[in-house]
C-alpha positions as MATLAB code, in Angstrom:
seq = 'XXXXXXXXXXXXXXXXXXXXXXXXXXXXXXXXXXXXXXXXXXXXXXXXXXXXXXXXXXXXXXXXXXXXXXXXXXXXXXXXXXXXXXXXXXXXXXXXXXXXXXXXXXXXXXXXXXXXXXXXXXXXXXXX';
ca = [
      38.286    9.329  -37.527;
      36.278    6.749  -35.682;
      33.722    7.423  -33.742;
      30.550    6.057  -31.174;
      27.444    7.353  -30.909;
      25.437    7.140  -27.768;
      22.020    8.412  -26.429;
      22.440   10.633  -23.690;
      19.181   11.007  -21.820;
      18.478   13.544  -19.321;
      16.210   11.344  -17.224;
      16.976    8.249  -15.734;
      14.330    5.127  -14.816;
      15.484    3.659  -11.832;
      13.569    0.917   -9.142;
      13.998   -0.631   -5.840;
      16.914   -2.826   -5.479;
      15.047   -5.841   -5.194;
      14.299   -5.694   -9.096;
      16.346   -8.000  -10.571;
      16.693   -6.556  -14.023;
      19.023   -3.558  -15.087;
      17.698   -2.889  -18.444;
      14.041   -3.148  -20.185;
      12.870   -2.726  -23.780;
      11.101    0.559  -24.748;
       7.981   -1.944  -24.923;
       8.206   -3.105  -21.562;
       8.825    0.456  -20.496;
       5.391    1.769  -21.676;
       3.977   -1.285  -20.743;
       5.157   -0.604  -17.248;
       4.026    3.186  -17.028;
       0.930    2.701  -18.812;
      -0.128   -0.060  -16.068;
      -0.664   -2.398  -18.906;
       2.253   -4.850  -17.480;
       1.834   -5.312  -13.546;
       4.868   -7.601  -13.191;
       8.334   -7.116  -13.939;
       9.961  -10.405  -16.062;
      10.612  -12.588  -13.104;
       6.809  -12.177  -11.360;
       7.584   -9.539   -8.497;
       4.201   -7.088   -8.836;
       5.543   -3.780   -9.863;
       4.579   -0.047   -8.618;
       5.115    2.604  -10.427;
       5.834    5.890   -9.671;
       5.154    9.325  -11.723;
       5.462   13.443  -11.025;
       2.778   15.254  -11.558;
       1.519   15.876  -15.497;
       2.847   19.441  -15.969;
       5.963   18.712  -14.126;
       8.719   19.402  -16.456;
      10.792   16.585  -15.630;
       7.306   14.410  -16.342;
       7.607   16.110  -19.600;
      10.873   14.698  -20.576;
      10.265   11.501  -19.423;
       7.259   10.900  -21.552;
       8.797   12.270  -24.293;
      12.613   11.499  -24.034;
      11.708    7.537  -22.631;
       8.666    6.413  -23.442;
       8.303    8.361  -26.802;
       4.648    9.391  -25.864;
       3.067   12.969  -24.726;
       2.300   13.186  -20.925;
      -1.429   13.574  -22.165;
      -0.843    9.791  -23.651;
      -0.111    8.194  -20.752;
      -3.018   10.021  -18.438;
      -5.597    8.839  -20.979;
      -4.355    5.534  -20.734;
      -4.470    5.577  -16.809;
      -8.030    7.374  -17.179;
      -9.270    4.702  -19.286;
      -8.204    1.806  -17.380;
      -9.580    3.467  -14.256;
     -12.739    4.291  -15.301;
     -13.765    1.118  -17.485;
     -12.570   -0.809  -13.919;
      -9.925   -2.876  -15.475;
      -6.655   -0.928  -13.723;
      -5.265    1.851  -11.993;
      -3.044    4.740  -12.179;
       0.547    4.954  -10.960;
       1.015    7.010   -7.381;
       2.020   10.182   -8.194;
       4.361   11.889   -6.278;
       5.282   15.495   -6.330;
       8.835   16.204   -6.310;
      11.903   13.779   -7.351;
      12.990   13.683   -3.300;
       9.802   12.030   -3.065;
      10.210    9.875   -6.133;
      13.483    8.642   -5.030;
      12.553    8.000   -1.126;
       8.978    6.116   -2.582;
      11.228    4.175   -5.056;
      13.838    2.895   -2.168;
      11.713    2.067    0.039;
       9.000    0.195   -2.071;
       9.529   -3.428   -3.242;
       9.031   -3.637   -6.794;
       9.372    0.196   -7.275;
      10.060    1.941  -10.342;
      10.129    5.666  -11.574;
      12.517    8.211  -12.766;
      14.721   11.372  -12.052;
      16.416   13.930  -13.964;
      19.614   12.352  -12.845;
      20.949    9.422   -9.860;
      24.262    9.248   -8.807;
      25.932    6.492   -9.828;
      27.049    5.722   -6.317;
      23.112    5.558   -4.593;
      22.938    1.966   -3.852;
      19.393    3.214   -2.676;
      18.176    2.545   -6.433;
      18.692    0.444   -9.242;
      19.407    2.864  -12.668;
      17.243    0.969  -15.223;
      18.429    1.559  -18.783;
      15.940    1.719  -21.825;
      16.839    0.891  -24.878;
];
């Protein structure tokens, strides 16, 4: 019997239609969410956008996506705050938010539990 296996996430990454890209590396997911990498590949200054920390869709992102614990990522954004040399992502605080922030900001990206496939509001971003 043959067979395929695919990863089937329960969150999707998705962005503002004006990113050009439809897929990004786990690396240049984290280095998106931890606000280590500004720019998405073609120069257009990205903005990302997160739930709160004990928000249980948060939760699965981090760990699901990214591979990290939700505690990861805010030390990152702490760190870079604090020392001066970046910011943290806007956080938002429910995925109606998320998605309305996401369409409507250039450059946008953050995640839901799930997009429809026919919202040409957002670009689905796959991670591999």
């Amino acid at each position: 019997m043959l067979g395929w296996c695919a990863t089937v996430r329960a969150i999707d990454v998705i962005a503002h239609p004006s990113v050009s890209i439809s897929q990004l590396s786990l690396v240049q997911a984290k280095g998106l969410f931890s606000m280590r990498q500004t720019r998405w590949p073609d120069g257009q200054p990205a903005r990302v956008f997160v739930l709160p920390d004990a928000h249980p869709i948060h939760k699965a992102f981090s760990k699901e996506i990214l591979n990290l614990y939700p505690y990861q990522l805010r030390q990152t954004w702490d760190r870079q705050v604090y020392s001066g040399i970046g910011q943290a992502p806007v956080e938002v605080v429910s995925e109606e938010e998320m998605l309305k922030y996401v369409a409507n900001t250039p450059g946008a990206i953050g995640y839901v539990r799930k997009v429809d496939p026919h919202d040409t509001t957002v670009r689905h971003i796959f991670v591999e």
